[in-house]
ROLOVO-255186 format. One line per 3 residues: their letters; for each residue x, y, z of C-alpha. Coordinates in steps of 0.02 Angstrom, whole numbers. Layout:
REM residues N
a) X,Y,Z ~ ... $
***
This chain:
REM residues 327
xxx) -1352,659,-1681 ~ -1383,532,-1533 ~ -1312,582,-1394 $
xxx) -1154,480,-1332 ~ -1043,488,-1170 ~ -895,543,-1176 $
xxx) -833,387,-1048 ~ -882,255,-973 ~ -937,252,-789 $
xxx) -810,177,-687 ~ -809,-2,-663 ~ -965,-5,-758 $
xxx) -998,-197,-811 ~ -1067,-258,-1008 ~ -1149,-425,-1052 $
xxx) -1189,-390,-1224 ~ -1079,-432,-1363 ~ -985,-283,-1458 $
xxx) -808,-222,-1492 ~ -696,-143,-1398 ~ -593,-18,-1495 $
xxx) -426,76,-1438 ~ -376,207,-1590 ~ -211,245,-1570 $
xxx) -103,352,-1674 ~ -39,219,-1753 ~ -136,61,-1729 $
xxx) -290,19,-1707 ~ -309,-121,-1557 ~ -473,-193,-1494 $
xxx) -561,-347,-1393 ~ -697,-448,-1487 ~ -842,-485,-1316 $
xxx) -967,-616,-1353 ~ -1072,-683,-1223 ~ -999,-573,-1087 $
xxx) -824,-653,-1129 ~ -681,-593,-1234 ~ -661,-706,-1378 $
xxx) -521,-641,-1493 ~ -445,-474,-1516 ~ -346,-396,-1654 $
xxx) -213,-247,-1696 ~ -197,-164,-1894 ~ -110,3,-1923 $
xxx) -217,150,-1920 ~ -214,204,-2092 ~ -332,198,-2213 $
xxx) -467,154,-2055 ~ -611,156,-2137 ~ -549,22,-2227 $
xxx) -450,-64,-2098 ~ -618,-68,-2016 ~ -698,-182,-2148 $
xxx) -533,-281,-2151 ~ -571,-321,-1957 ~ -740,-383,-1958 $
xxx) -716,-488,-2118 ~ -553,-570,-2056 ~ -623,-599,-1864 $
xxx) -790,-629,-1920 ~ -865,-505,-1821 ~ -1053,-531,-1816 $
xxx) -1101,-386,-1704 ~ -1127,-199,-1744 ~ -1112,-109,-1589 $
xxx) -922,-39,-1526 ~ -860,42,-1386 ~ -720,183,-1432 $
xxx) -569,262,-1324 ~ -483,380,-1416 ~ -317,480,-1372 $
xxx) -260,623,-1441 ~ -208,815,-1414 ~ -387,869,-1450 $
xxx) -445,780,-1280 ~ -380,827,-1121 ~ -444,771,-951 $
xxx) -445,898,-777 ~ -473,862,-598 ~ -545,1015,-474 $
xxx) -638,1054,-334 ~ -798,1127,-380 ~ -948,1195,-260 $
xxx) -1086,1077,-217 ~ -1252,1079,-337 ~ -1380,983,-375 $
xxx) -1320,841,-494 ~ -1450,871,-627 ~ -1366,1060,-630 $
xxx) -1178,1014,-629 ~ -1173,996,-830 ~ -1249,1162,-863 $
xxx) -1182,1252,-753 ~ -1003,1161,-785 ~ -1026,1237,-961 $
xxx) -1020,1409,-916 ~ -848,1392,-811 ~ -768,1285,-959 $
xxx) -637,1430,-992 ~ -570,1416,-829 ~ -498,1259,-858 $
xxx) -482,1217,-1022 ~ -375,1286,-1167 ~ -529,1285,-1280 $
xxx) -688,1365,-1331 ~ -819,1298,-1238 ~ -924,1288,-1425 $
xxx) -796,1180,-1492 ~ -804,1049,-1375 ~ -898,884,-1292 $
xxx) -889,865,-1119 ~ -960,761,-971 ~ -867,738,-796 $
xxx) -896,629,-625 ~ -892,655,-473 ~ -739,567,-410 $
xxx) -758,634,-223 ~ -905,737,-113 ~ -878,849,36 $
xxx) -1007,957,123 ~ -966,1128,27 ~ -908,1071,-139 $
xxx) -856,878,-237 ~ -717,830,-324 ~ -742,826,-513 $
xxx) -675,743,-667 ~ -708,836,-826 ~ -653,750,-978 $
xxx) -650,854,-1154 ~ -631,826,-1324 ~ -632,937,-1493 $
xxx) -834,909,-1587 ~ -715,879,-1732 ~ -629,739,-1679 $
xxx) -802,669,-1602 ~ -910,689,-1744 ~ -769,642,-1875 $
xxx) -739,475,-1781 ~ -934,463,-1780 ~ -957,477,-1954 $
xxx) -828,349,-2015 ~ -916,208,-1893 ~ -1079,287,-1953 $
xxx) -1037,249,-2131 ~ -972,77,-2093 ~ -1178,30,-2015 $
xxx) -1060,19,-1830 ~ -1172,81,-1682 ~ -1052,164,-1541 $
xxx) -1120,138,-1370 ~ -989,225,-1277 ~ -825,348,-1307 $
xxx) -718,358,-1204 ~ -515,441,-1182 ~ -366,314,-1156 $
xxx) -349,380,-979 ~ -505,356,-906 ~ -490,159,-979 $
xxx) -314,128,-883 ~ -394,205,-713 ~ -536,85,-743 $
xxx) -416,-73,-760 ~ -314,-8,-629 ~ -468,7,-494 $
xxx) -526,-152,-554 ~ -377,-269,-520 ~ -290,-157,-406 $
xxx) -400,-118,-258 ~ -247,-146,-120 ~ -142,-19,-231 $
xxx) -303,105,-185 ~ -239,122,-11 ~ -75,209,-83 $
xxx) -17,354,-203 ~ 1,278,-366 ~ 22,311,-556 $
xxx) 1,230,-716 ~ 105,291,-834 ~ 45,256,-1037 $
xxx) 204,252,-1158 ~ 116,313,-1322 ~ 165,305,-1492 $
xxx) 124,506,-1523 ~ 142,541,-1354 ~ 109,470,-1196 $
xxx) 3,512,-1030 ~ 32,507,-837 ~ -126,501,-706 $
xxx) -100,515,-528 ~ -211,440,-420 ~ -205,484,-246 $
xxx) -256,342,-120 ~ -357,273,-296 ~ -439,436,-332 $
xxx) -389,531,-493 ~ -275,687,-462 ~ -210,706,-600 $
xxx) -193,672,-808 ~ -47,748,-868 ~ 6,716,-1069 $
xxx) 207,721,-1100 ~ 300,740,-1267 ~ 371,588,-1239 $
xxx) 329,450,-1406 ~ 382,284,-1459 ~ 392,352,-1636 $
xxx) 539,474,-1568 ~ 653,298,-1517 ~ 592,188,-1647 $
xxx) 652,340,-1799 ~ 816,341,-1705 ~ 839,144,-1695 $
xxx) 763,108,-1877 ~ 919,260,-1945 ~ 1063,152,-1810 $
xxx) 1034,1,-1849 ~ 974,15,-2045 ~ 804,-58,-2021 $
xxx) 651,-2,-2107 ~ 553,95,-1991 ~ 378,-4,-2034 $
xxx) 495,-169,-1982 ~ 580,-88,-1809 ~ 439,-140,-1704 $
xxx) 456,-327,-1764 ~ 668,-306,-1706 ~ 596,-213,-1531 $
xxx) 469,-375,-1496 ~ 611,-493,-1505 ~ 669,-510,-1299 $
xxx) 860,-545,-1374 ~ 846,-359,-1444 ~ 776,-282,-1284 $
xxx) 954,-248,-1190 ~ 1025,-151,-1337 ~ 874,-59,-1391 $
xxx) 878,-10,-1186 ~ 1041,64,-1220 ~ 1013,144,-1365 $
xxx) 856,230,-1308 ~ 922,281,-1131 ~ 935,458,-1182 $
xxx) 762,456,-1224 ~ 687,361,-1096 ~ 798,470,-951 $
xxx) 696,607,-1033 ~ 558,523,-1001 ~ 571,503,-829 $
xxx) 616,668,-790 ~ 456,750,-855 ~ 361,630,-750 $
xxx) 475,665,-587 ~ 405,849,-631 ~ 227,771,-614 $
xxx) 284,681,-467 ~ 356,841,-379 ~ 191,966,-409 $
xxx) 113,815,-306 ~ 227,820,-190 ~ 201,984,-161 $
xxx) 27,999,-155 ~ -11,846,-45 ~ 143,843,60 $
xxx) 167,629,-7 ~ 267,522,-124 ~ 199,424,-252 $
xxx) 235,248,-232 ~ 211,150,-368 ~ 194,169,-567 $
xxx) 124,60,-666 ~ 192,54,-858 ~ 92,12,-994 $
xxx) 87,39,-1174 ~ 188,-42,-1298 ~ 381,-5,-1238 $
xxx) 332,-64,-1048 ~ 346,-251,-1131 ~ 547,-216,-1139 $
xxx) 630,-323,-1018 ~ 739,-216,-902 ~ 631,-44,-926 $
xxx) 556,-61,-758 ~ 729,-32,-678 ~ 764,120,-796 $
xxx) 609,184,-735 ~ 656,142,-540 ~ 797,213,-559 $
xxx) 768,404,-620 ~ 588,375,-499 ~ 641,312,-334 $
xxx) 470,212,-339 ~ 439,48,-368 ~ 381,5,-551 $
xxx) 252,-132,-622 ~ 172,-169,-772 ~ 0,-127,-770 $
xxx) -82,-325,-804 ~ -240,-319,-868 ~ -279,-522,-806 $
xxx) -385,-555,-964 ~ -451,-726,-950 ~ -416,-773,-1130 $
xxx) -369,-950,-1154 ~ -532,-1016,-1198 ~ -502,-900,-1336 $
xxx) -355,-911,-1408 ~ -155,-954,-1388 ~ -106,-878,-1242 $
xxx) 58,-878,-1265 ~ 37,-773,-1421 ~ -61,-625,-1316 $
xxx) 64,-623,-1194 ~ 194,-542,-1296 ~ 63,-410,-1333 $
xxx) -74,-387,-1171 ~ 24,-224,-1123 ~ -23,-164,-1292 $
xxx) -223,-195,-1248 ~ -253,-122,-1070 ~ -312,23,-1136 $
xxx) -456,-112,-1240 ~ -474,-190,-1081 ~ -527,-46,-987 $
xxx) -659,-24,-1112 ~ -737,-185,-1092 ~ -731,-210,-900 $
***
């Protein structure tokens, strides 16, 4: 099997063309690059992929094989620690061996690669991100069989810090956070003066609200997220998800506390992304229960030689993740 990373290099820049391919646990979202420019994108439920897949590059008439993949799921998990100064061409190896201490898995059953986000005299800063060899060389297989050739996978975290150090450099000065409102579940990194200090996943999931909303208000479930996308629907679906979303923010104060803590600082702002953070009026629920100020996290796609912008609007929280993976 060729040999793939796990993610891509931060800030690390593409002129080829290929796809850029976010699969989520329920849809599947990605960016179309041609030329070094992104052309068109597109987002299809999940299911059936392999043939959602073929559905894509017919109906965008995709001419390119190659794709870049982020992936997020409880199989991958991604750690920050200190770890004692080597030689770089030794890190991996010897990284291998001390797997157990901080990771819930078998070192066997898993991928790995890490940077090195910071380095001191003694000993560097690492990031080690993880994922199951199932997951990996499942996904592989189905882009295998469909002739795709994947240049790069990478994990849905790692993507938002790259957007976020991209268009965010004066935000590197401060603590911040971007918080990703999943549809399974949804993940919180801390950055630290932009440095990764943490990736923390949270039970938290759109699918919890959306159940709960599609039962209230007797709408199918697989037609709540056309109600939720209407603006004149945002104030009441706020109120009938407070409960949820309160929850929400307390399991990220948590996050916010251990920081706290451990650095002796406050975080100071959190950028929302994912689907839900395109809810007018969630940004002050979040303020709120967080004392911090809250953003969206913008990608700043320049798209409107490629399409309506007006129509990705209503959706570009839904693609930072794709954006990150084509930066």
């Amino acid at each position: 099997m060729k040999a793939i990373p796990l993610f891509n290099k931060f800030l690390k820049k593409e002129t080829q063309d290929f796809v850029g391919i976010n699969i989520g646990n329920y849809y599947v979202k990605g960016l179309i690059v041609r030329g070094g420019r992104i052309r068109d994108y597109f987002i299809k439920e999940r299911k059936a992929f392999p043939d959602a897949l073929k559905q894509i590059w017919q109906e965008k008439n995709i001419t390119t094989n190659k794709v870049k993949i982020s992936l997020k799921d409880h199989s991958t998990l991604v750690r920050y620690f200190n770890f004692p100064r080597l030689d770089k061409n030794k890190i991996k190896q010897t990284l291998f061996y001390e797997l157990n201490k901080h990771i819930p898995f078998s070192p066997e059953e898993v991928y790995f690669d890490f940077s090195i986000l910071e380095e001191n005299p003694a000993d560097m800063f690492l990031l080690l991100a993880v994922a199951k060899k199932e997951l990996i060389n499942n996904t592989i297989d189905i882009f295998e069989k469909e002739k795709k050739e994947i240049l790069d996978i990478s994990l849905d975290s790692i993507c938002l810090v790259n957007v976020f150090l991209n268009y965010y450099k004066e935000e590197r000065k401060i603590n911040t956070s971007v918080l990703d409102i999943g549809y399974g579940f949804s993940t919180l990194t801390v950055l630290k003066n932009g440095i990764p200090f943490m990736t923390r996943d949270l039970t938290f999931g759109t699918k919890d609200i959306l159940s709960i909303i599609s039962h209230i208000k007797n709408i199918p479930f697989e037609e709540i997220d056309k109600w939720v996308s209407l603006s004149e629907n945002h104030k009441e679906f706020l109120e009938l998800s407070q409960d949820n979303v309160t929850a929400l923010c307390k399991e990220v104060k948590s996050s916010f506390d251990y920081f706290e803590v451990n650095k002796g600082e406050r975080i100071e702002k959190v950028f929302l992304t994912g689907g839900l953070s395109s809810v007018i009026g969630i940004d002050a629920l979040f303020k709120e229960h967080l004392e911090s100020t809250v953003l969206s996290l913008d990608n700043l796609l320049n798209l409107k030689s490629a399409f309506s912008p007006e129509q990705f609007n209503s959706l570009k929280n839904t693609f930072a993740v794709s954006s990150g993976l084509v930066l």
